[in-house]
KOLDREN-421018 format. One record per atom (N, C-alpha, C, CB): residue in three letters; x, y, z. Coordinates in steps of 0.05 Angstrom, whole numbers, plus 5000, padded with zeros to 4 digits. Glycine has a CB too. Layout:
<rs>
ALAXYZ
...
</rs>
This chain:
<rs>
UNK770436092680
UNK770935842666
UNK773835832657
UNK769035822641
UNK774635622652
UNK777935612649
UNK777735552624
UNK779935402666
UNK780635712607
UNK780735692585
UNK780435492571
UNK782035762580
UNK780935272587
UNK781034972573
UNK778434872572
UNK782734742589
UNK776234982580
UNK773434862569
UNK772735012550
UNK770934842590
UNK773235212539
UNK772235352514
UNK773035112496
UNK773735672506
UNK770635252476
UNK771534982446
UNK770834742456
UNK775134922434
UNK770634622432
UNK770434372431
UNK772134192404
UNK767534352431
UNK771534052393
UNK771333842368
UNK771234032345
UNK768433622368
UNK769334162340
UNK768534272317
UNK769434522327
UNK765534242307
UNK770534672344
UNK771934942348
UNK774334972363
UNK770135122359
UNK776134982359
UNK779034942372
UNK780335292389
UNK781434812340
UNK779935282418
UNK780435422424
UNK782635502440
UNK779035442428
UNK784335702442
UNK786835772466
UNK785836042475
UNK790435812453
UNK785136092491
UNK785336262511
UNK786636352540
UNK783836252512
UNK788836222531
UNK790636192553
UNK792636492556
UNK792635902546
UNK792436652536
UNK794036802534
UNK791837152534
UNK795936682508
UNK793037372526
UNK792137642524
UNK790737592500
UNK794337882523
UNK791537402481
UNK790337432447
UNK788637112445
UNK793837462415
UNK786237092446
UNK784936852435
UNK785236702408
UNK782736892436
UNK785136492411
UNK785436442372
UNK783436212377
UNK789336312351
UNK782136232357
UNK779836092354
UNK779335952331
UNK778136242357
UNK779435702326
UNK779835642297
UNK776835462291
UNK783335442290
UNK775635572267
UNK774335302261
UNK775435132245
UNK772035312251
UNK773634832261
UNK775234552259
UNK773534352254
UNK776634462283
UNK773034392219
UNK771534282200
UNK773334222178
UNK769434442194
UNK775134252172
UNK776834202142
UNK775034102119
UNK779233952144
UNK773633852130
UNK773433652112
UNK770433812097
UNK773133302130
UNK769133942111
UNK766934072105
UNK767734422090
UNK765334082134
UNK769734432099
UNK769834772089
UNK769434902109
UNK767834892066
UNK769034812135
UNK768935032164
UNK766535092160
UNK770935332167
UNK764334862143
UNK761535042146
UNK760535002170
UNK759234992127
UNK757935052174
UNK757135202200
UNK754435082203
UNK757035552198
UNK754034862218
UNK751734672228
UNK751134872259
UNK752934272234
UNK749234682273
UNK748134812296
UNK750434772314
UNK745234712307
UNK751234642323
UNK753734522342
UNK755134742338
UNK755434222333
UNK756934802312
UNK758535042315
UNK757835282318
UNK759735072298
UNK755535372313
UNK754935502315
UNK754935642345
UNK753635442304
UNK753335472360
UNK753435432389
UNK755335482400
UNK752935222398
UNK758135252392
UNK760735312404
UNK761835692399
UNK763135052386
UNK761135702379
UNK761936092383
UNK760936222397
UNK761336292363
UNK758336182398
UNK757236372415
UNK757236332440
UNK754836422409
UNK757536072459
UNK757436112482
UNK761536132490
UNK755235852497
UNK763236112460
UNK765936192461
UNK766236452474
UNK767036182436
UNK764736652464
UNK765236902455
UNK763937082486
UNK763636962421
UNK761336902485
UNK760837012515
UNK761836912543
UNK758237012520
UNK763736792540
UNK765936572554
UNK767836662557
UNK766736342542
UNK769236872538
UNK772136882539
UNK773736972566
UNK772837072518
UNK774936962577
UNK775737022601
UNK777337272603
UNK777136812610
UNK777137392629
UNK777137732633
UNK780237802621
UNK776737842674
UNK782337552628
UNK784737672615
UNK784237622587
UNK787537562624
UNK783737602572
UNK783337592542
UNK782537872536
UNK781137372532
UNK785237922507
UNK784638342503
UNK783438272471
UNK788938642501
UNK784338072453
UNK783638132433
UNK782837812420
UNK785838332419
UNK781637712402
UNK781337452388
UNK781737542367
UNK778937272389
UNK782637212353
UNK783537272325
UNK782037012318
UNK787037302318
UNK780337002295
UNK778536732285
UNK780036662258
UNK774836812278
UNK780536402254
UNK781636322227
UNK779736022226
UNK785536282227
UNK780335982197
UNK779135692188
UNK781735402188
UNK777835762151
UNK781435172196
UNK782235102189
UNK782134892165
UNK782735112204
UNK785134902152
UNK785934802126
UNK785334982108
UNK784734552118
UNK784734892081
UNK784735192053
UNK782435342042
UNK785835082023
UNK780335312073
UNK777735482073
UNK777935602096
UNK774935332071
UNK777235892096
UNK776535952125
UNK772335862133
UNK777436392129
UNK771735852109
UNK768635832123
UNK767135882099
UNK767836082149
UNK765635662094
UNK764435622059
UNK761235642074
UNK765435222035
UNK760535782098
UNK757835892104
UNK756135682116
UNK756436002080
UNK753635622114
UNK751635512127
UNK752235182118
UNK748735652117
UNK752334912136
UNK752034672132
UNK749134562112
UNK752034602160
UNK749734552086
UNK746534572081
UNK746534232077
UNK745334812049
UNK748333992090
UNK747533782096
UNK746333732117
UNK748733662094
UNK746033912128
UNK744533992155
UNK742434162154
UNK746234112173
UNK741034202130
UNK739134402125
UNK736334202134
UNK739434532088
UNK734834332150
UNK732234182139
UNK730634312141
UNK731333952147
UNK727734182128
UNK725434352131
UNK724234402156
UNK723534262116
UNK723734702153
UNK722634862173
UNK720635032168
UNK724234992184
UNK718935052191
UNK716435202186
UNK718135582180
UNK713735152221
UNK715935762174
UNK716635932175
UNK717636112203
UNK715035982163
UNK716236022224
UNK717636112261
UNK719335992263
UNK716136032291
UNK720535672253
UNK722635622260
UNK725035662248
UNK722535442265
UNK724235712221
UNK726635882203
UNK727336172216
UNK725435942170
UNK725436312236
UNK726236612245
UNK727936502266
UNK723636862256
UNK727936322285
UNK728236212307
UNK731136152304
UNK726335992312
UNK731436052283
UNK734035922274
UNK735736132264
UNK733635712253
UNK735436292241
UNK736736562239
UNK737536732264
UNK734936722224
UNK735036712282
UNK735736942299
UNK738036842316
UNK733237042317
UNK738436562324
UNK740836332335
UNK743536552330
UNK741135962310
UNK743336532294
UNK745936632288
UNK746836932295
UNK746036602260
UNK743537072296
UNK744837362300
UNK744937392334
UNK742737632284
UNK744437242350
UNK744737272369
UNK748637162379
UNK742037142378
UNK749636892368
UNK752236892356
UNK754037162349
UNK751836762334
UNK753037252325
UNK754637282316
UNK755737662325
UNK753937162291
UNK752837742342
UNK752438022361
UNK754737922379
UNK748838102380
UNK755037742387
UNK757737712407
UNK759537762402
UNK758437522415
UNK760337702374
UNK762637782365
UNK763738122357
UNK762737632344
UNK761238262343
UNK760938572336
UNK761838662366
UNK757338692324
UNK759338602380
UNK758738792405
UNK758938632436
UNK755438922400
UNK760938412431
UNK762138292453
UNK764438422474
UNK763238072442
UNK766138232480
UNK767638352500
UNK771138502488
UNK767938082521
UNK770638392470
UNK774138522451
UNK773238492432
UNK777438362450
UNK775238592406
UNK776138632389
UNK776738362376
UNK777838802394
UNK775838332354
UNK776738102345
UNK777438092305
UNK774237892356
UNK778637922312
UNK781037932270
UNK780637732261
UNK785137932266
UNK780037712243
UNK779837472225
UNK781737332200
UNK777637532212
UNK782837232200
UNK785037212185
UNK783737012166
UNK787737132200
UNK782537022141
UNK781836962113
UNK783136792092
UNK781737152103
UNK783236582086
UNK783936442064
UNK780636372054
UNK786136172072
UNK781636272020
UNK779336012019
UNK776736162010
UNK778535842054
UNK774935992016
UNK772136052011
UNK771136212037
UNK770435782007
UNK770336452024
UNK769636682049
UNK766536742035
UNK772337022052
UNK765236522040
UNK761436512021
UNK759836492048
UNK760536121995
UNK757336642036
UNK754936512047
UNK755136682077
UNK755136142048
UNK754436442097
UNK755036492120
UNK757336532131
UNK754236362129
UNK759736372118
UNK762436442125
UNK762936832126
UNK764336272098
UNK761736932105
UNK762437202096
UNK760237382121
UNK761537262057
UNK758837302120
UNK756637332155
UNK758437402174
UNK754837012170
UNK760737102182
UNK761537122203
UNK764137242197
UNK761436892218
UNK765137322181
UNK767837502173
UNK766337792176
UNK769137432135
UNK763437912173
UNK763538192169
UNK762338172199
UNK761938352141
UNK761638072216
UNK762138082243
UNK763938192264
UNK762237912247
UNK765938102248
UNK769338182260
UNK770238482248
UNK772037922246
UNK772338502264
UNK773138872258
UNK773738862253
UNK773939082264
UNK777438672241
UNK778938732223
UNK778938432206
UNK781638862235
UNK778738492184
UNK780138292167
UNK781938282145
UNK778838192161
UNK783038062149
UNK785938022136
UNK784637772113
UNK789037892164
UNK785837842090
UNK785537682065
UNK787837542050
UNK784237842047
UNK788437232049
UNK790637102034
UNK789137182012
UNK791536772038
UNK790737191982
UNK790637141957
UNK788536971947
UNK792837041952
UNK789036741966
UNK786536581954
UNK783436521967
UNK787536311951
UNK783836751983
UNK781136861990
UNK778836881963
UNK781737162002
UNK776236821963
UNK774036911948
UNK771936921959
UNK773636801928
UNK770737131957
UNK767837251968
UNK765737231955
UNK767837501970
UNK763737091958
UNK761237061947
UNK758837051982
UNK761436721922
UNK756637081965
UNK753637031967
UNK751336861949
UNK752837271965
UNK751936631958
UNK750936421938
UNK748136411943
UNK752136131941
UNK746236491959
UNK744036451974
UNK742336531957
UNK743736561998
UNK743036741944
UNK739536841913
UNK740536631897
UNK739437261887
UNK742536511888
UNK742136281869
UNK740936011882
UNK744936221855
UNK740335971901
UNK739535661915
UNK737335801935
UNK742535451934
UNK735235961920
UNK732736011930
UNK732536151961
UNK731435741929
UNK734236261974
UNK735036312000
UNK735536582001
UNK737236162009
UNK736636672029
UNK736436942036
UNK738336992062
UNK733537012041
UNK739537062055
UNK741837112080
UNK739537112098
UNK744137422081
UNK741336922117
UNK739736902150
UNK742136942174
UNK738136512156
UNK743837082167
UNK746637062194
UNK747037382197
UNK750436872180
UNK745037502188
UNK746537842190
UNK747837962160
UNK749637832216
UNK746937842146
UNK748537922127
UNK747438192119
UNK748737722107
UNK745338122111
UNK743538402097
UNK744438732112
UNK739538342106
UNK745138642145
UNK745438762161
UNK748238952162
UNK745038582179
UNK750538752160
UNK753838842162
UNK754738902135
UNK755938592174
UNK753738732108
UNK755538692092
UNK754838982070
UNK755238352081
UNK752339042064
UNK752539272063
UNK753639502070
UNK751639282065
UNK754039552101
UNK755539742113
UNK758339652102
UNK755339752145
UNK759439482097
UNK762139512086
UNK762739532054
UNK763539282095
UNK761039452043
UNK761339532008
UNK759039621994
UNK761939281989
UNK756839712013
UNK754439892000
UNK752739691988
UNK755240121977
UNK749339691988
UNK747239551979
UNK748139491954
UNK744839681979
UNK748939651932
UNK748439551904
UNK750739341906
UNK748639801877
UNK752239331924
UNK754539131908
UNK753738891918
UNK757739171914
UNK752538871939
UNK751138701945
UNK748638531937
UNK750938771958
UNK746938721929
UNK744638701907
UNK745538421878
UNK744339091891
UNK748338591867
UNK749438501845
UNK750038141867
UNK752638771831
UNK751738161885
UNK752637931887
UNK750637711892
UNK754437961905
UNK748437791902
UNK745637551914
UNK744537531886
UNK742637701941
UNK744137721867
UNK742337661847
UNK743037481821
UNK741437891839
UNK745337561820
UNK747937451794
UNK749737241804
UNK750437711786
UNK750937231830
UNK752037041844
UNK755337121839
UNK750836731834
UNK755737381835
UNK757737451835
UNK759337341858
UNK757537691831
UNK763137311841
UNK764637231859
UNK767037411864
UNK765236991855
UNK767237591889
UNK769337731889
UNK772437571899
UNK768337941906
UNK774537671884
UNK778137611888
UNK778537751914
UNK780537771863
UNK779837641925
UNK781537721950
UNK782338081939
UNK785037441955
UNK783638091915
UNK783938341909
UNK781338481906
UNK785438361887
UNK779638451897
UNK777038591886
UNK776538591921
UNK774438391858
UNK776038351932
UNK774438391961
UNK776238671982
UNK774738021981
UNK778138631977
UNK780238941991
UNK779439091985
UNK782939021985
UNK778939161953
UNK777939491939
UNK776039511950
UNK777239561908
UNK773639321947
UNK771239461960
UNK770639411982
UNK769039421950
UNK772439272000
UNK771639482038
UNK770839152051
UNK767039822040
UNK771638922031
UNK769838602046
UNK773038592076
UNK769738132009
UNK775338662066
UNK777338592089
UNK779238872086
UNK779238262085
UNK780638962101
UNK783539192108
UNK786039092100
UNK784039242142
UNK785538842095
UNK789238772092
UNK789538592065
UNK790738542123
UNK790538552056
UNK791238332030
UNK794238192038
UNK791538521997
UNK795137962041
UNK797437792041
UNK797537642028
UNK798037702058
UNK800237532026
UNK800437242017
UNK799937052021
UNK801837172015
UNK798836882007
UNK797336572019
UNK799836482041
UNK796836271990
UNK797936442061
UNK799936272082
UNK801136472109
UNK803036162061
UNK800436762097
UNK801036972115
UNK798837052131
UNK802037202102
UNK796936952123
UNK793837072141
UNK794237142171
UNK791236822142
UNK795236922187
UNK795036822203
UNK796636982220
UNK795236592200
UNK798737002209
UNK802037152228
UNK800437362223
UNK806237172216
UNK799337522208
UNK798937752193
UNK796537842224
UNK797537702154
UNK795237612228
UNK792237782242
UNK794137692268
UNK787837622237
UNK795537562279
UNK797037582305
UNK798437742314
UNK798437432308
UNK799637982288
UNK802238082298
UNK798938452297
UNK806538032267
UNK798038352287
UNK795138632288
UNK794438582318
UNK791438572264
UNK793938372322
UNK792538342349
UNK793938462372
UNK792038072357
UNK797538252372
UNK798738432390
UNK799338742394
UNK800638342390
UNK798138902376
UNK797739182370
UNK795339182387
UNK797439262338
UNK793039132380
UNK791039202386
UNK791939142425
UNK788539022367
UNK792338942428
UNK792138852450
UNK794039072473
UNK792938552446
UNK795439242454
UNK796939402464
UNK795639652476
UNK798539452446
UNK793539672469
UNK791539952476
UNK789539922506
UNK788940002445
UNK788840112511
UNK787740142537
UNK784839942532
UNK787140482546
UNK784239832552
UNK782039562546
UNK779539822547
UNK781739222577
UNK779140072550
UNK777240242557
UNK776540312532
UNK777940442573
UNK779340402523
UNK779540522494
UNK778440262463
UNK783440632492
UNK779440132467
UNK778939852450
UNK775439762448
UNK780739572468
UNK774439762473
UNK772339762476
UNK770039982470
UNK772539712496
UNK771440262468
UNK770040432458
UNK769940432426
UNK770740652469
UNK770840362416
UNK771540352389
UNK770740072380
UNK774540422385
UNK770439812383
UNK768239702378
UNK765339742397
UNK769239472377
UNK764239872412
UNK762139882422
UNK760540122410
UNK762539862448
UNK761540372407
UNK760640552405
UNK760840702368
UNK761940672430
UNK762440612356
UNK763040732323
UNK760240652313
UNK766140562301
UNK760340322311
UNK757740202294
UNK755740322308
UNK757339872293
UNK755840392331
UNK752240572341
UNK752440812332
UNK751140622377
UNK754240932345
UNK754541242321
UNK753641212293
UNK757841332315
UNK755040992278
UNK754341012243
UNK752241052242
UNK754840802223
UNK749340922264
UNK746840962265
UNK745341032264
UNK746240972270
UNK746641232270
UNK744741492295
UNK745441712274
UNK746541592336
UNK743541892288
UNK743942192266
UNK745942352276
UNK741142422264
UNK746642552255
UNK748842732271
UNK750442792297
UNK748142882270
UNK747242872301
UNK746942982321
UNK747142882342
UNK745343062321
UNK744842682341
UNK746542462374
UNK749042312369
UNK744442142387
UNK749642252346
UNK752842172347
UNK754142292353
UNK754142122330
UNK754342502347
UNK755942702354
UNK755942782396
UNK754742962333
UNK753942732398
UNK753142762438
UNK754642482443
UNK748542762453
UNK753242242425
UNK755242032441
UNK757942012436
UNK754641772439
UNK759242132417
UNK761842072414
UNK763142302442
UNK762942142378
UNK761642452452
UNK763142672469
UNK762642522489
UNK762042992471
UNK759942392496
UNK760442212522
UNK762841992524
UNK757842042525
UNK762841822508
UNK764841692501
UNK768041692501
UNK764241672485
UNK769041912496
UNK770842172493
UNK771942122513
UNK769842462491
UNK769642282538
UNK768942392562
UNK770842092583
UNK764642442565
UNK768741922581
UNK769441632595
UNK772241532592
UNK767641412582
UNK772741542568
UNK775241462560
UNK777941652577
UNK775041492527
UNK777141872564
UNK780542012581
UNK779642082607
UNK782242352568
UNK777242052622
UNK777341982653
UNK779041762660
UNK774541912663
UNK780041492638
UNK780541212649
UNK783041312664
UNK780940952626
UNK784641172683
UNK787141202695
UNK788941122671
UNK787541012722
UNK788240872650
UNK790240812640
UNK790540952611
UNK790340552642
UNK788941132613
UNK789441302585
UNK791041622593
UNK785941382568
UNK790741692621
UNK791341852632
UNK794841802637
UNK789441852653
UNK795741502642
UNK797941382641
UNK798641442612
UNK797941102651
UNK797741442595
UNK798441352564
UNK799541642556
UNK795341232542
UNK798241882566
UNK798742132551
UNK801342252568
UNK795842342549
UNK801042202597
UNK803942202604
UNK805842122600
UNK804342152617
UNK805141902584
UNK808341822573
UNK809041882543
UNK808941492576
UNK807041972531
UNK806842142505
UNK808742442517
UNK802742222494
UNK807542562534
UNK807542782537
UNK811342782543
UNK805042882559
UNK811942572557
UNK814442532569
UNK816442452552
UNK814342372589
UNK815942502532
UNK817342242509
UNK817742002509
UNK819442242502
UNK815941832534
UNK816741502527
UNK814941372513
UNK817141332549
UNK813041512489
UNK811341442478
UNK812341452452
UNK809341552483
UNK812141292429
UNK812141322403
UNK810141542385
UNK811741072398
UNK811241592366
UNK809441892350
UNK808141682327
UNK812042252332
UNK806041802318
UNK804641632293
UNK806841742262
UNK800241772289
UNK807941572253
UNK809141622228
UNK808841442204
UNK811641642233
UNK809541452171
UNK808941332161
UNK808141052166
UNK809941392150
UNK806840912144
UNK807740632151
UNK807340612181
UNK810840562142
UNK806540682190
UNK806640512223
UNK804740192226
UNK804740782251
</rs>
């Protein structure tokens, strides 16, 4: 498919290049998330084209994503409420355990489902005026996008517990301490911030990149013990690749850079 049919209206896509950017394109709503957009990600993500190494997702205007369209909510039986959840985790598995690596660059309201589709992604970057909530135990509801699933693994049940039950709202600073994003910037920097990560990322062997989102989150899984067998398979695959085999030769030769502070 050519880059120019990805996206639509409600999701603005370039894939013309090594780094995707993907913006949602809702302003007027907060980048929330009806069925349409929904859709547009997921068949984005299983779309992206073979030269594409890394995506970077942002919101557009001064939300990245205020979660589920609930002017678009309607009643549903109990199968079609699983039916409909499962929509999203089938979405939003594209993004975890898709074809690259993908960054999120954060302003705004990072609630609800928005925060769903931020702990999806591997790295995230947070403006200042980032805030993190889970509004869903106060308006009778229940995370339906994966949340229960990711968001724990990044700041542990109880903090989570606290945020669905109380309706706690975490700061861009508070959301850094406890593990919701990796980076903190200045409003307005999100964006350069997750581009100039990507061209990093995008810098690594597509073998290696891929092992490291495909294989860590299954390890975290698993017991010791087979983690430990798959990380050696994995290992194994990897410095078989030609182009990691290229990579240590030029380590080995000095035309490689050494890891030092600050890098």
């Amino acid at each position: 498919m050519s880059p120019t049919q990805l996206g639509s209206e409600l999701l603005h896509v370039d894939a013309s290049g090594p780094i995707a950017l993907i913006r949602l394109a809702r302003p007027a709503k907060r980048n929330a998330i009806n069925d349409a957009l929904l859709a547009d990600l997921h068949t984005t993500f299983v779309r992206l084209p073979q030269h594409v190494r890394v995506a970077v997702v942002h919101g557009e205007g001064p939300h990245f994503c205020a979660g589920l369209d609930l002017s678009a909510l309607s009643e549903r039986s109990a199968a079609e409420g699983i039916l409909h959840s499962r929509s999203w985790h089938a979405a939003f598995d594209q993004i975890q355990f898709g074809k690259v690596p993908v960054i999120a660059a954060l302003n705004g309201a990072v609630v609800g489902g928005g925060l769903e589709l931020a702990s999806a992604c591997h790295i995230r970057v947070a403006e200042r005026s980032c805030y993190f909530g889970l509004p869903e135990g106060q308006r009778g509801l229940f995370v339906g996008g994966g949340g229960s699933a990711r968001v724990p693994r990044l700041i542990g049940v109880a903090r989570m517990v606290d945020m669905m039950l109380t309706g706690r709202v975490y700061s861009a600073e508070e959301g850094v301490a406890a593990g919701l994003a990796q980076y903190l910037v200045e409003d307005g920097e999100g964006l350069a911030k997750a581009m100039a990560l990507a061209e990093r990322v995008a810098g690594n062997a597509p073998l290696s990149n891929f092992a490291v989102v495909q294989a860590l989150p299954r390890i975290a899984d698993q017991s010791q013990s087979d983690g430990l067998f798959m990380e050696s398979l994995m290992a194994a695959i990897a410095q078989a690749d030609q182009g990691a085999k290229d990579r240590m030769n030029a380590f080995l030769q000095g035309r490689a850079g050494k890891v030092r502070a600050n890098n």
